[in-house]
C-alpha positions as CSV (number, residue, x, y, z in Angstrom):
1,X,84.0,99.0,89.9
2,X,86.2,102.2,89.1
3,X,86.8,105.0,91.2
4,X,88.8,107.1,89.3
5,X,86.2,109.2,88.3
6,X,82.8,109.8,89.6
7,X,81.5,110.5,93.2
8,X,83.6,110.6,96.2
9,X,85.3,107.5,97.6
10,X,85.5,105.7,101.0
11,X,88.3,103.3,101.5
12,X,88.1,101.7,104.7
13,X,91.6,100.2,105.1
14,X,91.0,97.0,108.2
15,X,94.6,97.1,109.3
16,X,95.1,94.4,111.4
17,X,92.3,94.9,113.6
18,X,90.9,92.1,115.8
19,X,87.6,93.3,115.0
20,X,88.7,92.8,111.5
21,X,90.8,90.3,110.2
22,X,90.1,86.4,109.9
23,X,86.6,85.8,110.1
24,X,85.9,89.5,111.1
25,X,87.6,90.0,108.0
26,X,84.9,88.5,106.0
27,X,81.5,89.4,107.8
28,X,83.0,93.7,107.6
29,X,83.8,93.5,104.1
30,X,80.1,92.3,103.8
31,X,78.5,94.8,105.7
32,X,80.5,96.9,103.1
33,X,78.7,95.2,100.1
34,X,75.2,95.5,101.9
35,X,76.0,99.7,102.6
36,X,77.2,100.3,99.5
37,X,74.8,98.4,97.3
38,X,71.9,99.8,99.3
39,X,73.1,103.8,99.0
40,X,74.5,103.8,95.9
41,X,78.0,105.1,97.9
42,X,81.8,104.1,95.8
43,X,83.0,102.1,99.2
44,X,86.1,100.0,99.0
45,X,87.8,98.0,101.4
46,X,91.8,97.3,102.1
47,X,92.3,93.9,103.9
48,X,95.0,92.2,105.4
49,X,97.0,90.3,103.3
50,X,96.2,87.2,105.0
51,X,92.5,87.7,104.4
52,X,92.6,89.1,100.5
53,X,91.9,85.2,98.9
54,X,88.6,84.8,101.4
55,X,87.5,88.4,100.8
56,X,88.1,88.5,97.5
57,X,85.9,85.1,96.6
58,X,83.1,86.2,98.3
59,X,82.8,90.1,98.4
60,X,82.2,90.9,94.5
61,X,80.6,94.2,94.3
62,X,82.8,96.4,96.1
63,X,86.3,97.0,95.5
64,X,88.3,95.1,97.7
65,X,92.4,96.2,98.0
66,X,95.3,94.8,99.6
67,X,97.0,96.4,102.5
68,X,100.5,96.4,100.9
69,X,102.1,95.4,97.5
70,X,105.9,94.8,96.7
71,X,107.3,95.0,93.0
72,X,109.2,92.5,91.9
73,X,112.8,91.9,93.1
74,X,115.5,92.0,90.2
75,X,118.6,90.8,89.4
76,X,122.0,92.8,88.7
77,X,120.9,92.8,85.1
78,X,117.5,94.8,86.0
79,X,115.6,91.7,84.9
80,X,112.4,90.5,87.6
81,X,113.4,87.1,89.1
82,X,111.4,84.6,87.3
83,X,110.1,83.7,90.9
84,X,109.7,85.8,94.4
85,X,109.4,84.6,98.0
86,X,107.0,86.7,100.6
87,X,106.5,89.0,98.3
88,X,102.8,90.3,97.4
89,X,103.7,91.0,93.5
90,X,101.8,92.2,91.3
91,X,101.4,88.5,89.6
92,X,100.0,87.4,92.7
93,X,97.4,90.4,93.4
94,X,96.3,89.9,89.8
95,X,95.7,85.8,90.4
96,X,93.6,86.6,94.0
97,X,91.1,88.6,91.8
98,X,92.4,92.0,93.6
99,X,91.0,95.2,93.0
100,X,94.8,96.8,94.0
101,X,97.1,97.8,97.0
102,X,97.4,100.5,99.4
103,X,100.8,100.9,99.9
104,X,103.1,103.5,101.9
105,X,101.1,103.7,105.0
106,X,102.9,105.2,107.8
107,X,102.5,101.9,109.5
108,X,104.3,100.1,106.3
109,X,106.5,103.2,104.8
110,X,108.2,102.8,101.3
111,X,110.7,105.3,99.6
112,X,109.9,107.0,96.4
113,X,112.4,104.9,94.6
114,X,110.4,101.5,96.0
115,X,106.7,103.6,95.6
116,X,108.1,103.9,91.9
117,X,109.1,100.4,91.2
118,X,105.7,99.4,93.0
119,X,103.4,101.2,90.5
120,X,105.6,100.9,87.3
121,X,105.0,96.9,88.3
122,X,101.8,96.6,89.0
123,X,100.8,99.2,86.0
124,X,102.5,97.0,83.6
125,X,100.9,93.9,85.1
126,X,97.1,95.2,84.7
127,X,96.9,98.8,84.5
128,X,93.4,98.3,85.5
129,X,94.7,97.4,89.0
130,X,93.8,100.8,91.2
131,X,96.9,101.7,93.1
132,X,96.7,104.2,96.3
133,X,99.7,105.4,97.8
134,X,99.5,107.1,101.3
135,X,101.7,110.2,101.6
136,X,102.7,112.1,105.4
137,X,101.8,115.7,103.8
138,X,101.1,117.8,100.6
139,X,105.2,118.0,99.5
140,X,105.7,114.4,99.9
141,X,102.7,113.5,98.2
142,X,103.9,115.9,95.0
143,X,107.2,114.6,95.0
144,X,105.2,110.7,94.6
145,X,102.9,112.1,92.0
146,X,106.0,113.7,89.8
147,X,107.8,110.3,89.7
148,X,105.0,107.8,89.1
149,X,101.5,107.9,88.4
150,X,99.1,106.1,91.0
151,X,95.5,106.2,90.9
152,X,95.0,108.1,94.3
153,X,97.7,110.0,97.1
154,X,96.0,109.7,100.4
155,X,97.9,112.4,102.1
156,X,97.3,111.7,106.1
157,X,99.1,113.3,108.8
158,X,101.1,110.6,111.1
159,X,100.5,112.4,114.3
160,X,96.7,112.3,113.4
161,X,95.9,108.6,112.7
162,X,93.8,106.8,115.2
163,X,93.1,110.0,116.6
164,X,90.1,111.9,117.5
165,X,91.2,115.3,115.7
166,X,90.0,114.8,111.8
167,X,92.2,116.3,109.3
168,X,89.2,117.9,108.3
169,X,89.7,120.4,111.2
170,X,92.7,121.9,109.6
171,X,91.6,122.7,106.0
172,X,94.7,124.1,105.2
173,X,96.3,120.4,105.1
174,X,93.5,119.0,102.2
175,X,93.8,122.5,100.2
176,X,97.2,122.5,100.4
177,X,97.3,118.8,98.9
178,X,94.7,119.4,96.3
179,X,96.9,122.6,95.0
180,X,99.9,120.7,94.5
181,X,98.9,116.9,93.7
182,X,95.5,117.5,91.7
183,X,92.2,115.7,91.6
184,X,93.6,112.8,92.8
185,X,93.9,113.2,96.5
186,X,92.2,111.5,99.3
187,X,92.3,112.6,102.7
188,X,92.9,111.0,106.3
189,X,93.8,111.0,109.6
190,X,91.1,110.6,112.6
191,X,87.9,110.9,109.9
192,X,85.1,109.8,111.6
193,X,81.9,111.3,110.5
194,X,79.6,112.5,107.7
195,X,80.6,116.0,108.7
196,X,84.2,115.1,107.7
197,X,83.1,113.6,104.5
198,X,81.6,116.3,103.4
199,X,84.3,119.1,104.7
200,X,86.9,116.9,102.4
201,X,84.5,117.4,99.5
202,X,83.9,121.2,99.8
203,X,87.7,121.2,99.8
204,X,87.8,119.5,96.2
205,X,89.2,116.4,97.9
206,X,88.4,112.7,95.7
207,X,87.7,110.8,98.8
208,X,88.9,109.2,102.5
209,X,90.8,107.3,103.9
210,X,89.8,105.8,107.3
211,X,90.3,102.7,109.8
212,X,89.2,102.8,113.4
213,X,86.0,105.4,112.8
214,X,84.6,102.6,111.3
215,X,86.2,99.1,112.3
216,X,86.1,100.4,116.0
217,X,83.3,103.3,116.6
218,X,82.8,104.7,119.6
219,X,79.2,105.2,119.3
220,X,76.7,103.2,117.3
221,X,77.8,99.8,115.1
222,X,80.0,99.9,112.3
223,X,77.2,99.9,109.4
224,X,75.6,102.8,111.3
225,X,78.9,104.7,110.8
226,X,79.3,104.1,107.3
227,X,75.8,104.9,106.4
228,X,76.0,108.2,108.1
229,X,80.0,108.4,105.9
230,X,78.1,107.2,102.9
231,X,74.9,109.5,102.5
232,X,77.5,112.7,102.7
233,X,79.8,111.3,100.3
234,X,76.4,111.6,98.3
235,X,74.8,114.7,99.3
């Protein structure tokens, strides 16, 4: 499935949740698949590394990302070692049947020099291979966007992950990032609800980004909470 174009897009990224990795892994990812075969909603998932192989093989009709990527590591010459160690390269995202990374969350920051190696690597690997990179605010998403070309900037404010202020409550923050990145941008930081989905839309934002709202709500069950995200990415 591509969502570069098209309706808004959810990506629910499982960080290392209890609730969510290891078999939890496996059983969330599906209630992805039922929600987003069932509403017609562009849903993808970003497991943990560990997890991608199992998720992977058995979730087919959703995308299904890894939490992080590395490009390869080079020689003095500038040449990619022939092989790598504990790296997730873009060889080895392409052999697990990946549908790409998310990479530069502010739980697992890159630079712009490794953000650029990152998607220059996996572009050349597959450039169908959807790459999002997370960005800490509007500038530092620009800057990403001017030295490389991912498929989506998820701009997300550090002090407002895991939260329970959305970055939808300061609109200033998504028009700001829309102005200078483009169509590109998803949003996140403590989104939580339909209302939140659809405050990033009227601001001309692609998608969201989320973890907890979903893997961990406070009220109701997870599928209840991505139905509710999933109608107003539609509506």
């Amino acid at each position: 499935m591509d969502n570069r174009s098209g309706e808004p897009f959810i990506v629910v990224n499982f960080k290392d949740y209890d609730e969510a990795t290891c078999e939890g892994a496996l059983s969330l990812a599906k209630v992805h698949e039922k929600v987003a075969e069932e509403t017609g909603a562009n849903i993808a998932v970003a497991v943990h590394p560990v997890d991608l192989l199992k998720v992977v093989t058995e979730v087919k009709k959703i995308p299904v990302f890894s939490q992080t990527g590395d490009a390869y590591t080079r020689g003095l010459d500038g040449v990619a070692k022939k092989t790598q160690t504990g790296r997730m390269t873009p060889k080895m995202i392409v052999k697990l049947g990946a549908a790409g990374i998310l990479v530069n969350h502010a739980e697992n920051p890159r630079s712009n020099d490794e953000i650029a190696a990152i998607v220059k690597d996996f572009k050349e690997e597959s450039p169908d291979l959807m790459v999002i990179v997370c960005a800490e605010n509007a500038d530092r998403g620009a800057e990403i966007a001017a030295i490389c070309a991912p498929d989506f900037i998820a701009v997300e404010p550090p002090e407002m992950i895991g939260g329970d202020v959305s970055v939808t409550t300061k609109p200033e923050i998504i028009s700001e990032a829309v102005e200078k990145i483009g169509g590109n941008v998803l949003v996140g930081a403590g989104v939580k609800t339909g209302e939140d989905v659809k405050s990033a839309k009227e601001l001309n934002a692609k998608g969201v980004l989320l973890a907890s709202g979903v893997v961990k709500p406070k009220e109701g069950t997870s599928e209840e909470v991505l139905r509710e995200l999933a109608q107003a990415s539609l509506s």
